[in-house]
Backbone and ligand atoms as CSV (ligand in chain L), in Angstrom:
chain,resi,resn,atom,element,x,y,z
A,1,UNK,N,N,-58.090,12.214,55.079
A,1,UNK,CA,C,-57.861,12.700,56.455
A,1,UNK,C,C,-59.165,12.688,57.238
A,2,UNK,N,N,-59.198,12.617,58.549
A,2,UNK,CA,C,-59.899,12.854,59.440
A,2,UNK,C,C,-60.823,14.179,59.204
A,3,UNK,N,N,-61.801,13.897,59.910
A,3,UNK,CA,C,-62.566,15.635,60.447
A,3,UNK,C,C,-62.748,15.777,61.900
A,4,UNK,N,N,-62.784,16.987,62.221
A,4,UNK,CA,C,-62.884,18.193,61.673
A,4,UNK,C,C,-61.531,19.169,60.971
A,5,UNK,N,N,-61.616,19.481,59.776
A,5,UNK,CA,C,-59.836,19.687,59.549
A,5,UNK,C,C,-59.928,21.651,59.886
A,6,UNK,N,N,-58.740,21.923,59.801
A,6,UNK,CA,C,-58.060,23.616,59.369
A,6,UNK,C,C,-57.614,23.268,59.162
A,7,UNK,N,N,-57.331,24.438,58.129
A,7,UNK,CA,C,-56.241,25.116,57.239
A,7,UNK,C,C,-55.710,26.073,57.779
A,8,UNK,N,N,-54.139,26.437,57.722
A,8,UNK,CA,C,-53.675,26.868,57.951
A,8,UNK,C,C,-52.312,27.587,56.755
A,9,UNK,N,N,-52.103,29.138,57.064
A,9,UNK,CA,C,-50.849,29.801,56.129
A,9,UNK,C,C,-50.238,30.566,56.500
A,10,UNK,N,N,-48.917,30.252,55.895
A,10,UNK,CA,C,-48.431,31.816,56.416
A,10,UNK,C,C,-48.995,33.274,55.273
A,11,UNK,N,N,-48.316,34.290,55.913
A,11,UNK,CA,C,-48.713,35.924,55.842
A,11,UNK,C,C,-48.980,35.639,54.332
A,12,UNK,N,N,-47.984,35.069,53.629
A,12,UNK,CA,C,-48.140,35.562,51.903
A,12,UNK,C,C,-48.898,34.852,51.184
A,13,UNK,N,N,-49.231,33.443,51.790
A,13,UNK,CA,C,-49.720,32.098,51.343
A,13,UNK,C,C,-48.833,31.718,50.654
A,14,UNK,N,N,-47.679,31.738,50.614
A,14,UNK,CA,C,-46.813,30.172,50.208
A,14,UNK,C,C,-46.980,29.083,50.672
A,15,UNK,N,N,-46.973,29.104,51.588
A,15,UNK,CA,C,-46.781,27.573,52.540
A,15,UNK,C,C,-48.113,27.373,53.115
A,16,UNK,N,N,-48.481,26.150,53.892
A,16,UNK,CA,C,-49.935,25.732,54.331
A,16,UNK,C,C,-49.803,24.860,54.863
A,17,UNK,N,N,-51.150,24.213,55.994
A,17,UNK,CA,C,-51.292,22.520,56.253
A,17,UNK,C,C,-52.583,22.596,56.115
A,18,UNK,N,N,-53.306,21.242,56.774
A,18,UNK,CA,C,-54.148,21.185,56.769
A,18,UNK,C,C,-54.119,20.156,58.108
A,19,UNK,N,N,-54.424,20.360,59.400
A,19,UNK,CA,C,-54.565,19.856,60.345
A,19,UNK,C,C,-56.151,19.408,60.878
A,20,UNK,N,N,-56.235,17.848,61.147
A,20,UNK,CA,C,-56.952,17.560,61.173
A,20,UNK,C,C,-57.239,16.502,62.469
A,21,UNK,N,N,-58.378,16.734,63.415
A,21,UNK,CA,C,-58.736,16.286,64.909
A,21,UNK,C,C,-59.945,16.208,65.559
A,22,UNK,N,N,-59.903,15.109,66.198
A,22,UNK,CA,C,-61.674,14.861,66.458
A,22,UNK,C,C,-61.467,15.795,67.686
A,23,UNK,N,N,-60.309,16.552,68.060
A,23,UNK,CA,C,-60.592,16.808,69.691
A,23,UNK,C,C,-61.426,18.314,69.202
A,24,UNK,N,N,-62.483,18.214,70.510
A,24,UNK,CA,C,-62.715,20.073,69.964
A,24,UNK,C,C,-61.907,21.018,70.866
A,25,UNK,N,N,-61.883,22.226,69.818
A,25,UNK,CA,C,-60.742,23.249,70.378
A,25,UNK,C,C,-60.550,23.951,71.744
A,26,UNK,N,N,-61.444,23.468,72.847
A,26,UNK,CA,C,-61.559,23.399,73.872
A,26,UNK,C,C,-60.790,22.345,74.540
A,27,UNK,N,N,-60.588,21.461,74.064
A,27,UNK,CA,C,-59.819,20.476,74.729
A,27,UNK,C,C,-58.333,20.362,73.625
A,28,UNK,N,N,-58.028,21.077,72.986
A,28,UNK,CA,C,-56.775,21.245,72.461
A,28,UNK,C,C,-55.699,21.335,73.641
A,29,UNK,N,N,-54.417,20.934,72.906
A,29,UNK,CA,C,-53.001,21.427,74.058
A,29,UNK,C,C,-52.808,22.334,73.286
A,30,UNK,N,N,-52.683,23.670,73.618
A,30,UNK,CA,C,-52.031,24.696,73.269
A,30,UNK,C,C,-50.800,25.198,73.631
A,31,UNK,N,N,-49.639,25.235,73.576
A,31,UNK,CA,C,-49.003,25.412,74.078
A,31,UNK,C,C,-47.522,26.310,73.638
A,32,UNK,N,N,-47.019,27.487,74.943
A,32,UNK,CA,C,-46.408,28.742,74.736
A,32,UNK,C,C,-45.252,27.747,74.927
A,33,UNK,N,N,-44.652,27.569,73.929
A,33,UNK,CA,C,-42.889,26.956,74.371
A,33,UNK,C,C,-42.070,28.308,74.982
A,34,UNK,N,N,-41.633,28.165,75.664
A,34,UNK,CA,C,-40.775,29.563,76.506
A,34,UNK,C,C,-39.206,29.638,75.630
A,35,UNK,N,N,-38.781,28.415,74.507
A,35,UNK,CA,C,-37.129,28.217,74.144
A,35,UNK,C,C,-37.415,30.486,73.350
A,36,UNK,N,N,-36.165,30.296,73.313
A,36,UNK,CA,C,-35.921,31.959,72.569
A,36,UNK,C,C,-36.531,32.420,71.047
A,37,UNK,N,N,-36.768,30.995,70.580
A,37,UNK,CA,C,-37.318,30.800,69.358
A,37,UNK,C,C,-39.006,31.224,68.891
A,38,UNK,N,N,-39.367,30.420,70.082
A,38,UNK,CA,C,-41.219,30.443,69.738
A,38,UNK,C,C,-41.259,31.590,70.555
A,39,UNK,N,N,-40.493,32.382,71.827
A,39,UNK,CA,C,-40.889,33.661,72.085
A,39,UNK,C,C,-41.053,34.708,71.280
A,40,UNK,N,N,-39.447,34.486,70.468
A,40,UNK,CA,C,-39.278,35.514,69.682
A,40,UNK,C,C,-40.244,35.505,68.512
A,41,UNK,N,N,-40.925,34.255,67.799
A,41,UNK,CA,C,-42.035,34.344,67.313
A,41,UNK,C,C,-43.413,34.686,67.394
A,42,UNK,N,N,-43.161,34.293,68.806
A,42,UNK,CA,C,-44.738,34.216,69.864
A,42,UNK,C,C,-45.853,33.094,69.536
A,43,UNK,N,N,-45.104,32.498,69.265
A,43,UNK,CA,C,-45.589,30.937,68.464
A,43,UNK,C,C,-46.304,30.544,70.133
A,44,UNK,N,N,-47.422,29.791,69.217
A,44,UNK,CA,C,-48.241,28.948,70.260
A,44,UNK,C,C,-48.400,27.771,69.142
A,45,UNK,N,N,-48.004,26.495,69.887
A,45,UNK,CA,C,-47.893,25.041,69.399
A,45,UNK,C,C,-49.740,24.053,69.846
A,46,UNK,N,N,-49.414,23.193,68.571
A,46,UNK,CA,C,-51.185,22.478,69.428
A,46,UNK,C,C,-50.783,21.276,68.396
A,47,UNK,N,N,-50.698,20.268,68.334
A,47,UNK,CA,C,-50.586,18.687,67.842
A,47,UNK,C,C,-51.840,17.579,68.572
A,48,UNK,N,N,-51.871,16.836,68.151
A,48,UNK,CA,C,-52.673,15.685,68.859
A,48,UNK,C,C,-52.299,14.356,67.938
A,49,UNK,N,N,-51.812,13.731,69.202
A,49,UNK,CA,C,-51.084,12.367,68.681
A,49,UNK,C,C,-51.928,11.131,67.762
A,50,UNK,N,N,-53.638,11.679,67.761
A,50,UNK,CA,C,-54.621,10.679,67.005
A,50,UNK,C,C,-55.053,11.298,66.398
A,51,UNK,N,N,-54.426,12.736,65.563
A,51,UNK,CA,C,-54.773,13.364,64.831
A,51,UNK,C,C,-53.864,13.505,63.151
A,52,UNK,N,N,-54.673,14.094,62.077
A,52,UNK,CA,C,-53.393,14.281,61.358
A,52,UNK,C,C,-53.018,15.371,60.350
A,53,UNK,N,N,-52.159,15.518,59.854
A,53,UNK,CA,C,-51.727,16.484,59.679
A,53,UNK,C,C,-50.712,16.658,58.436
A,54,UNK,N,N,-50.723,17.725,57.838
A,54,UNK,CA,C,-50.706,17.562,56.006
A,54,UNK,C,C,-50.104,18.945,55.875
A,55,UNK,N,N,-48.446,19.032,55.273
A,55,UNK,CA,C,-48.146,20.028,54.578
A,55,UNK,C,C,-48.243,20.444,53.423
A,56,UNK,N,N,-48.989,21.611,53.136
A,56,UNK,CA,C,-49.264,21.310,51.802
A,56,UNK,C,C,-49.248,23.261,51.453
A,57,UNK,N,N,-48.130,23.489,50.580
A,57,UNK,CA,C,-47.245,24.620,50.093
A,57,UNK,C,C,-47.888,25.145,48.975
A,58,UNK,N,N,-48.533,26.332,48.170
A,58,UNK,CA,C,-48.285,26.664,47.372
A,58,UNK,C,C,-47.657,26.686,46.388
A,59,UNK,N,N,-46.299,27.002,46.806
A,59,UNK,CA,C,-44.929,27.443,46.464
A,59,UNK,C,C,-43.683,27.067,47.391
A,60,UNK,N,N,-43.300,26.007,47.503
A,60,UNK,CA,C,-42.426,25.136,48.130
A,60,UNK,C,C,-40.796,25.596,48.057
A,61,UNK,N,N,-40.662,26.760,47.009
A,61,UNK,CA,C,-39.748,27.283,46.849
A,61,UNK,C,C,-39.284,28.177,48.130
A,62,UNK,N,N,-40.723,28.739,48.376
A,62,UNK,CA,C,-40.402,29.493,49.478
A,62,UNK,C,C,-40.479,28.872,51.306
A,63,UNK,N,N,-39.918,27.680,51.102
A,63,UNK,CA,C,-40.461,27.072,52.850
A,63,UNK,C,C,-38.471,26.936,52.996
A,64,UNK,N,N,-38.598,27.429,53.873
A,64,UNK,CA,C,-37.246,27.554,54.910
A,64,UNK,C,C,-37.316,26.989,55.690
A,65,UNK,N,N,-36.757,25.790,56.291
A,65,UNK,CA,C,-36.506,24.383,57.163
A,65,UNK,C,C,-35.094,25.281,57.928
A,66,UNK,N,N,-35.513,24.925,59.031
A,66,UNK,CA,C,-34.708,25.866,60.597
A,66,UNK,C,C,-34.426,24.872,61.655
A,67,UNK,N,N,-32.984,24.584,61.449
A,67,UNK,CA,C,-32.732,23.533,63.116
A,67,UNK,C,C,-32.014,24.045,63.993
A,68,UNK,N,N,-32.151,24.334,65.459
A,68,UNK,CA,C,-30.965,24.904,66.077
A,68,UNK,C,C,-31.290,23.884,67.739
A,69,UNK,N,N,-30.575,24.386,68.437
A,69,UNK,CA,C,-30.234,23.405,69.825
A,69,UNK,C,C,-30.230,22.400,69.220
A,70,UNK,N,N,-30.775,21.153,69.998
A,70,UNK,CA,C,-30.472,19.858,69.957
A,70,UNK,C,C,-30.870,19.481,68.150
A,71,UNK,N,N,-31.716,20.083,67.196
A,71,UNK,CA,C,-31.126,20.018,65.595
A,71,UNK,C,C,-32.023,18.224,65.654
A,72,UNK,N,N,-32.973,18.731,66.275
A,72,UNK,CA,C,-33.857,16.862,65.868
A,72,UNK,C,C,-34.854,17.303,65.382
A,73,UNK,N,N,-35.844,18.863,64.850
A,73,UNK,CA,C,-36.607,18.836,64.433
A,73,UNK,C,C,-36.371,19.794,63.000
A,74,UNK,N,N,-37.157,20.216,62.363
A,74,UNK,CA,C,-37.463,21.032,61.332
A,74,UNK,C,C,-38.346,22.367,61.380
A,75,UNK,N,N,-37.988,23.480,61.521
A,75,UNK,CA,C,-39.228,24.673,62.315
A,75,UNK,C,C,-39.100,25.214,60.769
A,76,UNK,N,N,-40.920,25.151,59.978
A,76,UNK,CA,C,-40.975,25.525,58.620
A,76,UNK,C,C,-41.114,27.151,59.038
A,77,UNK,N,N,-40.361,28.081,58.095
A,77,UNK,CA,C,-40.393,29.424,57.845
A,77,UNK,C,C,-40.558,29.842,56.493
A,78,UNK,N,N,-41.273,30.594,55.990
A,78,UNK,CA,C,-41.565,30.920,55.095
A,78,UNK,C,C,-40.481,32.098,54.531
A,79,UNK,N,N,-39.349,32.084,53.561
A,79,UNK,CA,C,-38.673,32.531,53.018
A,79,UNK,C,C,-39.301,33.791,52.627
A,80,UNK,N,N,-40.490,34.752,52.045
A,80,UNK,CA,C,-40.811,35.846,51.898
A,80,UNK,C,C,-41.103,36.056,52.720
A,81,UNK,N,N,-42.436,35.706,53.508
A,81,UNK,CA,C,-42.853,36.511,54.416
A,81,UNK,C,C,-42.575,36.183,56.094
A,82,UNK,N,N,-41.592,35.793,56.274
A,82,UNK,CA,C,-41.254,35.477,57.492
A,82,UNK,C,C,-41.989,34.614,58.451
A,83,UNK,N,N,-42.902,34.126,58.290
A,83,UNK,CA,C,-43.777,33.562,59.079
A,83,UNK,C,C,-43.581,32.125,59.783
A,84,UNK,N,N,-43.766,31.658,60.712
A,84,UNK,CA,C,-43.145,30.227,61.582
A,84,UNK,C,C,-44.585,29.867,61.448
A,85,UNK,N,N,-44.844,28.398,60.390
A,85,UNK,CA,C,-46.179,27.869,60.209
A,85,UNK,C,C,-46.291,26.654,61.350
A,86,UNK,N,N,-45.265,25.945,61.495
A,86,UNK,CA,C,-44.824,24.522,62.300
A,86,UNK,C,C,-43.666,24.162,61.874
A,87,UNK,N,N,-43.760,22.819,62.942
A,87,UNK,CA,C,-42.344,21.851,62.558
A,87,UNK,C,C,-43.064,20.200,62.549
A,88,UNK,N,N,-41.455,19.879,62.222
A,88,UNK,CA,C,-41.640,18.526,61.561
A,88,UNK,C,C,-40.608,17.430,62.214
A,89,UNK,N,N,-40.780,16.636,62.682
A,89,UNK,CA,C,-39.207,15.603,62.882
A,89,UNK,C,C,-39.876,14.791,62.212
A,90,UNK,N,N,-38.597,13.842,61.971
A,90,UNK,CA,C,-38.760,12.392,61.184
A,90,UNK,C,C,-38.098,11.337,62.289
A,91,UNK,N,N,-39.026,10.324,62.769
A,91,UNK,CA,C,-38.640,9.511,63.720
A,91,UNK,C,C,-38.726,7.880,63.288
A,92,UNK,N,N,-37.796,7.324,62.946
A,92,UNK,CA,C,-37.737,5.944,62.056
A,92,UNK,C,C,-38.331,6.190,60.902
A,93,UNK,N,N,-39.599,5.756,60.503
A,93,UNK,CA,C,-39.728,5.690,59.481
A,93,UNK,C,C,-40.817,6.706,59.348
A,94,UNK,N,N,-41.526,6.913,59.950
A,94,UNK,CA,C,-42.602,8.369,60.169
A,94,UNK,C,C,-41.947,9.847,60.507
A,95,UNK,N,N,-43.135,10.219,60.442
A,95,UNK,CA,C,-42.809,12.044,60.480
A,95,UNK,C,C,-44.142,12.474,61.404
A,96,UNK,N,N,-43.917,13.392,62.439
A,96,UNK,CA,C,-44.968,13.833,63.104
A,96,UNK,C,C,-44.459,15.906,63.080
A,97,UNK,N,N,-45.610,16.368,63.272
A,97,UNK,CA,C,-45.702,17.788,63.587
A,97,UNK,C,C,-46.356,18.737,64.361
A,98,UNK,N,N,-46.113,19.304,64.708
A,98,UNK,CA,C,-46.993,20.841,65.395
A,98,UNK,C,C,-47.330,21.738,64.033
A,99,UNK,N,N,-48.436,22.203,64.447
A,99,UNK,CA,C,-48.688,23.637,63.884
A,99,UNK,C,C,-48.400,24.726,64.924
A,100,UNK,N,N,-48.583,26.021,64.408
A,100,UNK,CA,C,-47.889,27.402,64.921
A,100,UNK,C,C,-49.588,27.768,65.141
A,101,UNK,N,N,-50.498,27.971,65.748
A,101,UNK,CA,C,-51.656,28.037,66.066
A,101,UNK,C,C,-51.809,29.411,65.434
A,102,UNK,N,N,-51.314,30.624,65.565
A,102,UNK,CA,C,-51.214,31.696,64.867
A,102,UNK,C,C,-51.350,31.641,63.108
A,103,UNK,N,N,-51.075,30.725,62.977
A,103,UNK,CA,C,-51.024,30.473,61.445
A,103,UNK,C,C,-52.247,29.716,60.552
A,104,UNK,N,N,-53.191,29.661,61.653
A,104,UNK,CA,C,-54.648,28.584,61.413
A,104,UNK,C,C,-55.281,30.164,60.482
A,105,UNK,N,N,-55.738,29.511,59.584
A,105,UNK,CA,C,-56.615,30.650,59.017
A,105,UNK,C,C,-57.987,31.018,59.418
A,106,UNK,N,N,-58.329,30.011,59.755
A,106,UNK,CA,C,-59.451,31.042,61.123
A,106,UNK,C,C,-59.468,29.996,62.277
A,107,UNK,N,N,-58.917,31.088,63.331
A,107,UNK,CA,C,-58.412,30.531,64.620
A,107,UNK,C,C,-60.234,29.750,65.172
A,108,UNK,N,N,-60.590,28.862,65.922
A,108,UNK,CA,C,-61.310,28.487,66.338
A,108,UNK,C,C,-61.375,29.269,67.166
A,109,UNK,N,N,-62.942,30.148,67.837
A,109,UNK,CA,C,-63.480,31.221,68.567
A,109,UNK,C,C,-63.345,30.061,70.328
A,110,UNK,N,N,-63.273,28.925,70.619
A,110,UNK,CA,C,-63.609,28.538,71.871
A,110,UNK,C,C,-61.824,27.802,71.800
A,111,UNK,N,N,-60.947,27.996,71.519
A,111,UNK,CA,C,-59.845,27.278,71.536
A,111,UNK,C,C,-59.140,26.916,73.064
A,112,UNK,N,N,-58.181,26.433,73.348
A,112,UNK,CA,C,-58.140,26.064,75.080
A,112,UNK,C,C,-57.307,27.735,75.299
A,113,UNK,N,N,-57.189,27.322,76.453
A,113,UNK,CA,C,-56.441,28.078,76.886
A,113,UNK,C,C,-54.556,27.716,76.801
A,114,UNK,N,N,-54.053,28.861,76.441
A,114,UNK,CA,C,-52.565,28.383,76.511
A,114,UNK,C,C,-51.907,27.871,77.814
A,115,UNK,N,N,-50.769,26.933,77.665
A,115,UNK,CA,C,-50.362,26.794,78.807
A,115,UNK,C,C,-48.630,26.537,78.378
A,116,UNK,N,N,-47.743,27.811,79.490
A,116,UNK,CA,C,-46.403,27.937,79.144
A,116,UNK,C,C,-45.883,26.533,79.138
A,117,UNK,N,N,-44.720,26.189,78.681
A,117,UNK,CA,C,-43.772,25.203,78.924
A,117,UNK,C,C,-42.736,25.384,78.418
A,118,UNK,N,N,-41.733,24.650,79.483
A,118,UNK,CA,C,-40.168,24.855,79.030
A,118,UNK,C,C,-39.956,23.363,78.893
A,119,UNK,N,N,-39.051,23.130,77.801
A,119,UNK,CA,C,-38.217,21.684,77.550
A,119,UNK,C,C,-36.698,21.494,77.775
A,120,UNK,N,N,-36.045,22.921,78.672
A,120,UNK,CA,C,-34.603,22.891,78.348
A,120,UNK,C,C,-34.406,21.584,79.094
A,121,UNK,N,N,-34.729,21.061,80.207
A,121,UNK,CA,C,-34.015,20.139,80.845
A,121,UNK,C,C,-33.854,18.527,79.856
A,122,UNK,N,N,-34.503,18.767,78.761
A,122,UNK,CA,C,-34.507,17.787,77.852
A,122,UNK,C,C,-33.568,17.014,77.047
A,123,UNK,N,N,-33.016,15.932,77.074
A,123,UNK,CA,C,-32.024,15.643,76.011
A,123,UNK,C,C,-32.392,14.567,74.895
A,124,UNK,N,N,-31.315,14.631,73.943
A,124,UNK,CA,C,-31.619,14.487,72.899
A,124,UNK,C,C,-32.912,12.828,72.768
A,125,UNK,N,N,-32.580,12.149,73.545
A,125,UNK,CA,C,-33.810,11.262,73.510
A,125,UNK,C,C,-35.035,11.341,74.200
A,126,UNK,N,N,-34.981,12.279,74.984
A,126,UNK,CA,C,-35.969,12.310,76.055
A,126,UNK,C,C,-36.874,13.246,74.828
A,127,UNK,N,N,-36.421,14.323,74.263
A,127,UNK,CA,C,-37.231,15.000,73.139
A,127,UNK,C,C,-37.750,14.592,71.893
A,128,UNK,N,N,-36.972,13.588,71.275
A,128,UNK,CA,C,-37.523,12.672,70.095
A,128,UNK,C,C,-38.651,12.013,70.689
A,129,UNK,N,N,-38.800,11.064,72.048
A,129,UNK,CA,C,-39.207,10.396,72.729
A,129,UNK,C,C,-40.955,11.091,73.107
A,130,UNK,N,N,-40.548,12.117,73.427
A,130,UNK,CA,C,-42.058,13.272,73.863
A,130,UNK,C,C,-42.604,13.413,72.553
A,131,UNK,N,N,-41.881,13.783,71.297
A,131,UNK,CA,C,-42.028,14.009,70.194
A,131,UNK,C,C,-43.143,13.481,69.655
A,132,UNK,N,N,-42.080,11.786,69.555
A,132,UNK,CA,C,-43.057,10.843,68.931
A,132,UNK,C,C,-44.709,10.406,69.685
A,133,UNK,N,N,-44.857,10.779,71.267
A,133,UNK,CA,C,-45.938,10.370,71.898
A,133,UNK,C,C,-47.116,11.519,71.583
A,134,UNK,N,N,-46.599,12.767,71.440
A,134,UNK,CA,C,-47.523,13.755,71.275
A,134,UNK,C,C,-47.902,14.413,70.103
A,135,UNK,N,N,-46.651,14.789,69.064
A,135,UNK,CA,C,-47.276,15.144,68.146
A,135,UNK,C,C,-47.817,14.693,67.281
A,136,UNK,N,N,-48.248,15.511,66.120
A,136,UNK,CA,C,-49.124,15.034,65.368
A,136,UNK,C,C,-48.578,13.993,64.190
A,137,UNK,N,N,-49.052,12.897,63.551
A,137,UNK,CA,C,-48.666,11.967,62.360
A,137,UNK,C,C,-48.859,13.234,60.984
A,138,UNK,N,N,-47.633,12.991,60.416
A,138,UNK,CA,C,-47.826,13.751,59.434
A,138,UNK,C,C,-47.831,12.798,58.118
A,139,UNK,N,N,-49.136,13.192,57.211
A,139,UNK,CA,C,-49.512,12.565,56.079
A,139,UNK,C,C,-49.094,13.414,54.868
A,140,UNK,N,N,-49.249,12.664,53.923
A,140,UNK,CA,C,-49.110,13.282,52.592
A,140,UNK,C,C,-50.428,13.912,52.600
A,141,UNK,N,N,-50.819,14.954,51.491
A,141,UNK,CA,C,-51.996,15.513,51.335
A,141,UNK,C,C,-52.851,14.581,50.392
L,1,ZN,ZN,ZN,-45.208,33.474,53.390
């Protein structure tokens, strides 16, 4: 993988990535999705499309895969400790992801600033479509 990487876990350490980006955390997209989901989490999202990015679990027993509305991505939850680490779609033959920025094990001290966004007006291709341009390539570890 690339540098500069984080690591990232949820609460219990089952689950993990390892996200990796030349951008510095000042020029990150951070971003508050407004759907009922990442509120109710309070999830803040950050990907970079020339960046990459590596799930890599402890204990794989405990990762809970979550689809709801349009059901094109994968939102990982951690089965003990409740925690929303990221998601995942699979688009042809690749896989790209977000991380849950909350879930970085040490948050970068200069990170951007958040910025809200809503996707409802989105349909099912227009969101695979954003998907594949922005998020992150997801690698094996
Ligand atoms: Zn956990």
């Amino acid at each position: 993988m690339i540098e500069p990487r984080y690591t990232g876990h949820c609460h219990c350490g089952a689950l993990g990535f390892r996200y990796a980006t030349y951008r510095a955390p000042a020029e990150w997209s951070v971003r508050a999705c407004q759907c009922r989901f990442c509120r109710m989490h309070d999830a803040l999202s950050t990907s970079d499309p020339d960046g990459r990015l590596a799930f890599v679990h402890d204990d794989a027993t405990q990762l809970q895969r979550y689809r709801f509305a349009l059901q094109t991505a994968d939102f990982l939850l951690c089965r003990r400790c409740g925690v929303y680490i990221g998601a995942t779609i699979d688009i042809s033959d690749a896989s790209y992801g977000i991380i849950n920025t909350h879930a970085l094990d040490t948050p970068p001290a200069d990170i951007a600033d958040v910025g809200a966004v809503t996707y409802d007006d989105e349909d099912v291709d227009g969101r695979i479509s954003r998907r594949a341009q922005r998020w992150t390539p997801v690698v094996s570890a």
